[in-house]
N, C-alpha and C positions, 0 to 999 in steps of 0.2 A: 163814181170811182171810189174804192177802198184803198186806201192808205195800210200798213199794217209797218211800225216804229220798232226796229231793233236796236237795242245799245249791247255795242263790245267792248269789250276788253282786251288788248291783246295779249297771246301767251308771253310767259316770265319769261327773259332774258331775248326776246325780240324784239330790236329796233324799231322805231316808227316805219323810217324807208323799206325794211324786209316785211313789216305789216303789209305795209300799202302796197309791195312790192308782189307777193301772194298773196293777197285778197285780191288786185285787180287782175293779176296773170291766170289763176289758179282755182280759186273760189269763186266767183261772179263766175265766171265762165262756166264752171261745174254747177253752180244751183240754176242759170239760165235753161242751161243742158236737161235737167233735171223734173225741172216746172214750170212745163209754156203758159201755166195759168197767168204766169207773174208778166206784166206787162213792160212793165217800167220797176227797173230797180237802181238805185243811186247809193255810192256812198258817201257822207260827208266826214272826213279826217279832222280830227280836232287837237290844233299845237296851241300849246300856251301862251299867255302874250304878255310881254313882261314891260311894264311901264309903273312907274313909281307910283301913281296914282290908284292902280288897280292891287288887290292882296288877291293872293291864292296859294296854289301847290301844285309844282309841275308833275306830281304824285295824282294824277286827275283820275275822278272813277269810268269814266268811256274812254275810248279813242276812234271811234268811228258810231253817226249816227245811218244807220241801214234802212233805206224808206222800201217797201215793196207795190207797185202799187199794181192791182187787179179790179176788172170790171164790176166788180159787186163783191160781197163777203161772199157770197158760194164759191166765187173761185178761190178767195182764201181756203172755206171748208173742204173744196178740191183737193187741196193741195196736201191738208191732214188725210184727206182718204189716201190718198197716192202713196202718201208714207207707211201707210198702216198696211196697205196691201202690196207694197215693195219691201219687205223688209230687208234686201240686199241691196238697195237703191239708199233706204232712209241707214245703213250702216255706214254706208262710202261717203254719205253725207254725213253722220259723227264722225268719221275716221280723220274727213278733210277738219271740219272745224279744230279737231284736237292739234293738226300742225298750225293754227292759227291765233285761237280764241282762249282765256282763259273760258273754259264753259261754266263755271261756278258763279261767272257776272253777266250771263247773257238775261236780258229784260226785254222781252215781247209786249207791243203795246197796241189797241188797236187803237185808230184816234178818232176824236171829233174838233173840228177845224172849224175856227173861225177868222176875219179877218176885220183887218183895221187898214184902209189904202188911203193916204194924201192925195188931197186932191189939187 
């Protein structure tokens, strides 16, 4: 299995709830729609957690970790063919992101995976 990591941002002046609100009504459903390569797609929403003991900034650079996962990297590379040869497919897909994502913070990652399991 391939994994393939996106980090968002959401667009200025978008609530978390109207994030999560249109990404899971709206978006997931339109990129599912788009690319049967993608087998498993998940997103994990990230709120800040506020306890004395911990510092940070509710000013966080993601708000959603985006996992894709597909049977091998070729279906990943599928998936860039798809775009490059729908160029009215791969537009409705920037058009959707723009009602969602800052696109200037999106980070595509492929990954290698390791683990550590108690036993």
């Amino acid at each position: 299995m391939f994994k393939l990591v996106v980090l968002t941002k959401r667009k200025a002046g978008m609530t978390m709830e109207e994030f999560m609100d249109y990404y899971e009504n709206n978006h997931a459903p339109l990129m599912m729609s788009f690319y049967p390569q993608v087998k498993k797609y998940t997103r994990t929403y990230l709120h800040s957690v506020s306890h004395e003991t911990l510092t940070g900034d509710d000013d966080k650079p993601v708000d959603c970790v985006t996992e894709a996962y597909f049977e091998n990297e070729d279906g990943w590379l599928d998936v860039i063919r798809s775009m490059e040869e729908n160029p009215d497919r791969t537009t409705a897909h920037a058009a959707d992101e723009e009602n969602l994502f800052d696109r200037s913070k999106i980070g595509w990652f492929k990954t290698v995976c390791s683990e550590t399991v108690r036993t």
